[in-house]
Phi, psi and omega in degrees: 000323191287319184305312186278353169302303192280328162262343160267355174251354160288308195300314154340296183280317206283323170304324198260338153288323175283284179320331165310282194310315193294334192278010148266318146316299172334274179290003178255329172260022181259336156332296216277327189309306174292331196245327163294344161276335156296312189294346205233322172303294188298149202267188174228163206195162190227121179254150169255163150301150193213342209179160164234164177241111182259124197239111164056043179079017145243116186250154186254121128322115123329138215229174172220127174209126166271133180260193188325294167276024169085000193275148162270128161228153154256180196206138155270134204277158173278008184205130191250149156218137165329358161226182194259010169309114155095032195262338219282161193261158223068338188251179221254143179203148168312116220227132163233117182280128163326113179289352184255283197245102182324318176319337226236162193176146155229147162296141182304320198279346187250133208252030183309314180325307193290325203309297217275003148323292180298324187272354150223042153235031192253296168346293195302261180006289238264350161282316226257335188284319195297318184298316213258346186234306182311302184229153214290141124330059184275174169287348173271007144322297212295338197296303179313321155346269165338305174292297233278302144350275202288294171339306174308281188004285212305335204262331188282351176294000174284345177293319208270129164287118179309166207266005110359300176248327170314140188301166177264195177236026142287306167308284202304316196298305209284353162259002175226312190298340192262350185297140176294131183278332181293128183308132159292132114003311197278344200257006178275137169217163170296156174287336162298343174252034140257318173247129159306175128330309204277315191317284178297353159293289182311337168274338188280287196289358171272324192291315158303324159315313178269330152250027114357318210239328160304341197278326174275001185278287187297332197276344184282280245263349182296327173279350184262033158254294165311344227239333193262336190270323179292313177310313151316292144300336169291317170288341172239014152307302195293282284254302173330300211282331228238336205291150162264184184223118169220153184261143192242188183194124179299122175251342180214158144278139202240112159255161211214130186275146174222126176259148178268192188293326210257028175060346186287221179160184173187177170282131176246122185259147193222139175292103179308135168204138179265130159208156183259110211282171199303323175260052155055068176222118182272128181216117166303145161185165172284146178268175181261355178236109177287129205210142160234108044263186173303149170271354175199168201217142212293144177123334185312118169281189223183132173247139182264094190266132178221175159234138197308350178264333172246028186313338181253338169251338187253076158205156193224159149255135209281095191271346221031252155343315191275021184272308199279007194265352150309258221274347157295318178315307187269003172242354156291306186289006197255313194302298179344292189284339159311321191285330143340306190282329167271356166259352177270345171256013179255329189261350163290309158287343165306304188265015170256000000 
């Protein structure tokens, strides 16, 4: 009975972390999905400000563009922000146009879409290796699975309009397909008669200032992530290259108290595992990775990469793919801040 306990509160957490990574994968790949599809898609064109449309202290930019065959249009960004950088009016940018609505515009050069895509599918990654790895694949996963399924079910159907109050698809034509698409024009005004001058001066040299003060910030932890990823990847290169395979076996979890930033803190369980090395050497060690609740439970078996010269400190338990995904992890989010860093000094150099 403590044992059906003990795999229904695993399986509970590892199903309920997997689903956490799709649901972060999900919007995160539908973020990168909508801005790469802007990319292969969308037509291009070179535009000017013409204007902004402003709702409570968020201004939208407007756009002016000739396509190809000489006609002049306007477009609206598909994203407004509180602030007035790069608002002034006349100047000129690169434009990727809606393939569906002319009306519709983003700048070519600006990659927020792709940022806050990647910072919430990188969460989705790093649940899903925790998922897939922190604890064993049993059958009560799948159960739990199964539960957890029929549990959403029952609850998103409140979501769903009865089928009573749906609309006809005579109505939908006639509230989306016939609504006018042309920008009023009269409700566009410049960002100069809305924001002063000294005012966006002054949001200009602080918004420089602070980033400014970002820029070594981020290039020390983009070196201290290589630096940890090279470290990491080299060890598990010699392991790789140099390593042996012996099959083990968990004999007890070893808890270990870990406190966090925030003064709590809680147990962390790590596998104690037994194996026998290639010259009959019976050898104990910790695996390195700690999980609460354990990710395993003693009698488990365990395939073992060690190193024969080192069998008891060079030895891991063997996730396979998921061995490299520590230090790939940590050499994306390392790429991140650079670009970061290159893109905040390409917009530094604009305005000096």
């Amino acid at each position: 009975m403590f044992h059906l306990i003990v795999d229904s509160m695993q399986a509970y957490n590892q199903v309920g972390m997997f689903f956490a990574a799709l649901f972060c994968l999900g919007i995160g790949g539908l973020v990168l999905g909508n801005a790469l599809y802007w990319r292969v898609h969308a037509l291009r064109a070179t535009g000017s400000i013409i204007g902004v449309l402003a709702d409570h202290g968020s201004y939208t930019p407007v756009y002016r563009y000739t396509t190809q065959d000489g006609q002049t249009h306007e477009a609206k960004s598909n994203v407004g922000s509180n602030s007035t950088r790069g608002m002034e009016t006349g100047r000129t940018v690169p434009l990727l146009i809606s393939a569906h609505n002319p009306t519709e515009a983003r700048e070519a050069n600006n990659y927020l879409l792709v940022i806050i895509g990647a910072v919430i599918t990188a969460p989705g990654l790093v649940l899903g290796y925790i998922a897939l790895t922190a604890w064993p694949i049993t059958p009560m996963s799948g159960i739990m699975a199964v539960a957890i399924l029929a549990y959403m079910a029952e609850r998103s159907h409140r979501i769903f309009v009865p089928k009573g109050q749906r609309i006809s698809i005579a109505e939908w034509k006639q509230q989306h397909l016939n609504t006018p698409t042309a920008i009023d024009l009269n409700s566009v005004k410049p960002i100069e008669e809305l924001v002063s001058p000294e005012e966006q001066a002054a949001a200009r040299q602080q918004q420089f200032q602070n980033s400014k003060k970002a820029i070594p910030i981020l290039g020390i932890f983009a070196v201290i992530l290589i630096c940890l990823s090279v470290f990491l990847a080299h060890k598990m290169l010699r392991l790789e290259s140099s390593g042996l395979r012996a099959q083990g076996q968990v004999v007890r979890m070893q808890e270990q108290y870990s406190s966090d930033s925030h003064g709590g803190g809680g147990y962390v369980y790590y596998a104690i595992v037994d194996y026998e090395t290639a010259d009959h050497r019976h050898i104990e060690f910790k695996d390195n990775v700690g999980t609460n609740p354990p990710s395993h439970q003693a009698g488990d078996k365990v395939t073992v990469l060690y190193l024969a010269s080192d069998p008891q400190k060079e030895a891991i338990i063997d996730r396979g793919y998921w061995n490299w995904f520590v230090p790939a992890l940590l050499i994306v989010i390392a790429a991140v801040l650079l670009w970061l860093i290159r893109v905040i000094l390409a917009q530094n150099e604009k305005k000096s």
